[in-house]
C-alpha positions in Angstrom: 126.3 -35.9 -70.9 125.8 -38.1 -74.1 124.2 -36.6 -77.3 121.1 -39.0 -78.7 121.4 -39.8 -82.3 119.3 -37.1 -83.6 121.1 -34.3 -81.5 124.3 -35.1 -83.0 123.2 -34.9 -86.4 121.7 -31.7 -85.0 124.7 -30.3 -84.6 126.5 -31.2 -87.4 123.7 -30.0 -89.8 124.6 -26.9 -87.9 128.3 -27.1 -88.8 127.9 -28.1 -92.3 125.9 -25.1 -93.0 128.0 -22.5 -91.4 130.9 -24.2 -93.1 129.2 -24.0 -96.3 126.6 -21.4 -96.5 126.8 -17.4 -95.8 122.7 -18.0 -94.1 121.5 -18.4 -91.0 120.5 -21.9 -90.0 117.7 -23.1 -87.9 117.2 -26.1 -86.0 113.7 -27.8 -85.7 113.3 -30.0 -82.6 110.3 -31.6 -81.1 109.2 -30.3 -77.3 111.3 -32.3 -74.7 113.6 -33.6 -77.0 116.6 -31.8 -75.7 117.2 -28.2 -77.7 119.2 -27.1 -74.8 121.9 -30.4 -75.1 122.2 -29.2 -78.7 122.9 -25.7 -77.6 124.9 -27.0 -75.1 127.1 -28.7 -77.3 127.6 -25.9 -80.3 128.2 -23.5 -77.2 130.8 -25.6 -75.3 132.4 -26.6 -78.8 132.8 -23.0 -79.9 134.7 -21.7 -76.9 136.6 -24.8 -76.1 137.8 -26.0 -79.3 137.7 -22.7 -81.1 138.0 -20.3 -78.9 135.6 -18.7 -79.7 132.5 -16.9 -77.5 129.2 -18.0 -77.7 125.7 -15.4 -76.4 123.2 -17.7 -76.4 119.4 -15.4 -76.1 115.8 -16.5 -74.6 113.0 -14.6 -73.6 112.2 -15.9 -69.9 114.4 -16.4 -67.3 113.4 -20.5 -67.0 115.4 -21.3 -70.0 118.2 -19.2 -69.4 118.8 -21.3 -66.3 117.8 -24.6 -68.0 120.6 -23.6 -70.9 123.1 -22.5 -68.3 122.8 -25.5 -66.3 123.1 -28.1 -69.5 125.9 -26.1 -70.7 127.6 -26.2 -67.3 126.7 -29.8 -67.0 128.2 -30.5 -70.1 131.3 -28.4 -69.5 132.0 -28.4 -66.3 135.3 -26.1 -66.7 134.2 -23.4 -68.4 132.4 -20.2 -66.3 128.9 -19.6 -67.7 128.3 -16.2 -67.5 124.5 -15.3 -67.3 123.4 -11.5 -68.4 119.8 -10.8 -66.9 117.9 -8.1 -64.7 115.2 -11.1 -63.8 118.5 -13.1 -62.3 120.1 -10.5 -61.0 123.1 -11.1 -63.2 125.3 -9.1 -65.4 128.3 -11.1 -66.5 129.7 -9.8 -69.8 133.6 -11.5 -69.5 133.3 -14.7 -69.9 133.4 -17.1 -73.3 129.4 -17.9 -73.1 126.8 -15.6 -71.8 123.6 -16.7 -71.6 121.2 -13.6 -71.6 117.5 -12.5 -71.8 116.9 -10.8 -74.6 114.9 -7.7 -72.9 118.3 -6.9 -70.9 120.7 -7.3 -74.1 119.1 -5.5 -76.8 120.7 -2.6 -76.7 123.8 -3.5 -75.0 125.9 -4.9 -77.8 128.8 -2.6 -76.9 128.9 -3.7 -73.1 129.0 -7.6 -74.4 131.8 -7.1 -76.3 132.8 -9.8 -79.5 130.7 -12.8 -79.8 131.3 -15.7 -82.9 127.9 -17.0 -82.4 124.9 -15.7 -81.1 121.9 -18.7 -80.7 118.0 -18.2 -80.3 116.0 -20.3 -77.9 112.4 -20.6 -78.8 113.4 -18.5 -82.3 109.8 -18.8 -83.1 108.7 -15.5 -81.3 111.5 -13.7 -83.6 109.4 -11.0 -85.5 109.3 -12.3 -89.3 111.0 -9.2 -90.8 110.6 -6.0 -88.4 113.8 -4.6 -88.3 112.9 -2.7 -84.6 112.4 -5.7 -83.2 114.7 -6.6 -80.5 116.7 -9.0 -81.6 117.4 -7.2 -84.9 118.8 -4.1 -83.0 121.1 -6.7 -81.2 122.4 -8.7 -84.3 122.4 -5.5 -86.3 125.2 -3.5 -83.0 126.4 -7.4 -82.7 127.8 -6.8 -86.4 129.3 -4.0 -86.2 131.2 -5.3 -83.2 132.1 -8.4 -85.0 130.8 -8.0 -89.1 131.7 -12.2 -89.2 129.1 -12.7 -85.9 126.9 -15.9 -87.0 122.8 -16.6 -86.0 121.7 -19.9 -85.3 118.2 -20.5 -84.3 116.3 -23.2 -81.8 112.5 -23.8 -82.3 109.6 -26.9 -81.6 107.2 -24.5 -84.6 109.4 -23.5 -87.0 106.1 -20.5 -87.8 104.1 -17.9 -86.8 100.4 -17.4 -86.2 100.9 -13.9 -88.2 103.6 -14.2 -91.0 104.3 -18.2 -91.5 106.8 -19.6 -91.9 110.1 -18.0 -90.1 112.6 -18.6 -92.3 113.0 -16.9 -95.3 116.0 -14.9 -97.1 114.4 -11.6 -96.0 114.1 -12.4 -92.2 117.1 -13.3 -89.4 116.8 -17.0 -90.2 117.2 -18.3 -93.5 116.7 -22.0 -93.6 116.3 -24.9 -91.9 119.5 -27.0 -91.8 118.0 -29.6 -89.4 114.3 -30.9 -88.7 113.1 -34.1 -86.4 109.9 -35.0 -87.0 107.1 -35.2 -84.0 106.1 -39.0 -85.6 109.8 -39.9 -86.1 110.6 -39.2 -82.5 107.8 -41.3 -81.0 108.6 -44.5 -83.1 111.9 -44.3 -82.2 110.9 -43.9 -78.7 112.3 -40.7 -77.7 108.6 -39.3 -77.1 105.6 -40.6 -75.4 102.6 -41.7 -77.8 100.7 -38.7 -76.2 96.6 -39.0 -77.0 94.9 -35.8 -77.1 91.3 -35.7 -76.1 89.1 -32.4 -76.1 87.4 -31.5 -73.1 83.5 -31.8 -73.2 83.3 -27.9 -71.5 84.4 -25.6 -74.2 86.1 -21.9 -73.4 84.6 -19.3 -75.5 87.7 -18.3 -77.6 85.7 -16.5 -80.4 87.2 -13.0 -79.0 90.7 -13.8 -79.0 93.1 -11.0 -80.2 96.4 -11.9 -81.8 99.7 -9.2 -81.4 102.9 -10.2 -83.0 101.6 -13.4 -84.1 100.8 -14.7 -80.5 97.7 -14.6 -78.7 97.2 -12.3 -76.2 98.3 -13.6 -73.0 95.9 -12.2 -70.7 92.9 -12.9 -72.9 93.7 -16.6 -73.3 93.7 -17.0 -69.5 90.9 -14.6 -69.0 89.1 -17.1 -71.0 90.0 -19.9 -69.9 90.6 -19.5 -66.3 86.8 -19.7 -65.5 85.3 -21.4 -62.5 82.7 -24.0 -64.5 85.5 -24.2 -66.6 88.1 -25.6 -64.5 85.9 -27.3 -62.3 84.4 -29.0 -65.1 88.1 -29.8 -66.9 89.1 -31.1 -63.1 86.3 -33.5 -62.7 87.3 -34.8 -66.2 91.0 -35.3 -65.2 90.1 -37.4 -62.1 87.7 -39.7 -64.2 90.3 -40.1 -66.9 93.3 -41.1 -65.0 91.9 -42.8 -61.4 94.9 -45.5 -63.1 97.3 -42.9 -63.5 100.4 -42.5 -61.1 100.9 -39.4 -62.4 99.6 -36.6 -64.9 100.8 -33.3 -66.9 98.3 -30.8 -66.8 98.6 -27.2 -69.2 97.0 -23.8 -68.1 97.6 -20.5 -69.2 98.8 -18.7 -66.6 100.1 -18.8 -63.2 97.0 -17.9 -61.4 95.3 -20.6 -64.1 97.4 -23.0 -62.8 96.7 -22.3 -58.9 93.0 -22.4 -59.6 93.7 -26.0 -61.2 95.6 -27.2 -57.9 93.1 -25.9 -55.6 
């Protein structure tokens, strides 16, 4: 597996800053262009050429297995341990462990040492709380290993409730590396996506927001409406009759069956 241009400079933003600087970096990288090949490549360089160990954290179980398999893909000798009650999985031996967050949190001591500890989707980090869950791991992380590095991994590099998320009070610190959204369609690596609104609009007037997110279940509850998505499916036919294929968005799972029906 072959790093594009941007990834590598990725990483060695990444390098240069832990080399150089006592902060912790972040990495800014459009959707789909390949967070997981950069985490891939600082994981499998830490514990191969280093030997160091590597905990890389997400929230849902579909990027823990998307990060697993790139790192295994990329790797192919080294055992990818995977520490998750979702997966059924608690490895804790081997040099990278990929783990959810909501099963680590408070199990620094089981884990053992780690060098670096990386943050898929770093955006849903609480900006400063220090009960969040991923302070309570980095703070037992440090006492296990006081020299135990952050690096974070985000598309939205800010918060709906407490911009931006790095600052010298929070986890992250900085941004050591950011590719654009425009760069990465001129340069081909991204499709020239057009947005168009839909003429049927959701009433979103309601919305709630905790921990800097919209509420889940309110999003779909107001979305996930009958003249709604019969209205949003009649445009999608009439739009692309030339398409061979199309990438629709909902907001939940049920959404999402509603839309396919």
């Amino acid at each position: 597996m072959e790093l594009r241009p941007y990834q590598s400079a990725a990483v060695e933003a990444v390098y240069n800053h832990l080399r150089t600087k006592d902060t912790n970096p972040c990495v800014v990288l459009p959707t789909g262009t390949g967070k997981s090949h950069v985490i891939a490549k600082i994981a499998t360089d830490t514990a191969r050429m280093w030997n160091g160990r590597v905990l890389v954290l997400a929230h849902v179980k579909e990027l823990l297995e998307q990060n697993a398999d790139k790192i295994s893909r990329l790797c192919p000798e080294l055992k990818v341990g995977i520490y998750s009650a979702g997966l059924k999985s608690r490895d804790t031996r081997e040099s990278i462990i990929v783990a959810g967050i909501q099963s680590v949190y408070d199990k620094a001591g089981n884990l053992g040492p780690f060098d670096i500890v990386m943050i898929d989707e770093c955006h849903l980090l609480d900006s400063c709380s220090d009960d969040s869950m991923y302070a309570s791991l980095l703070k037992d992380m440090k006492v296990v290993n006081p020299n135990v590095r952050l690096i974070g991994l985000t598309a939205t590099p800010f918060r709906l409730k407490g911009g931006l998320i790095c600052k010298p009070e929070n986890l992250l610190n900085e941004i050591c590396y950011e590719a654009g959204l425009k760069e990465m369609i001129v340069q081909g690596y991204l499709s020239p996506i057009v947005s168009r609104a839909g003429r049927t609009e959701a009433n979103l007037d309601d919305l709630h927001i905790r921990g800097g997110e919209f509420i889940n279940d309110e999003i779909a509850s107001a979305m996930d409406r009958e003249e709604i998505v019969n209205a949003a499916c009649s445009e999608i036919v009439s739009l692309t009759r030339d398409r061979k294929s199309v990438i629709i968005f909902t907001t939940s799972v049920e959404h999402c069956k509603h839309v396919a029906e």
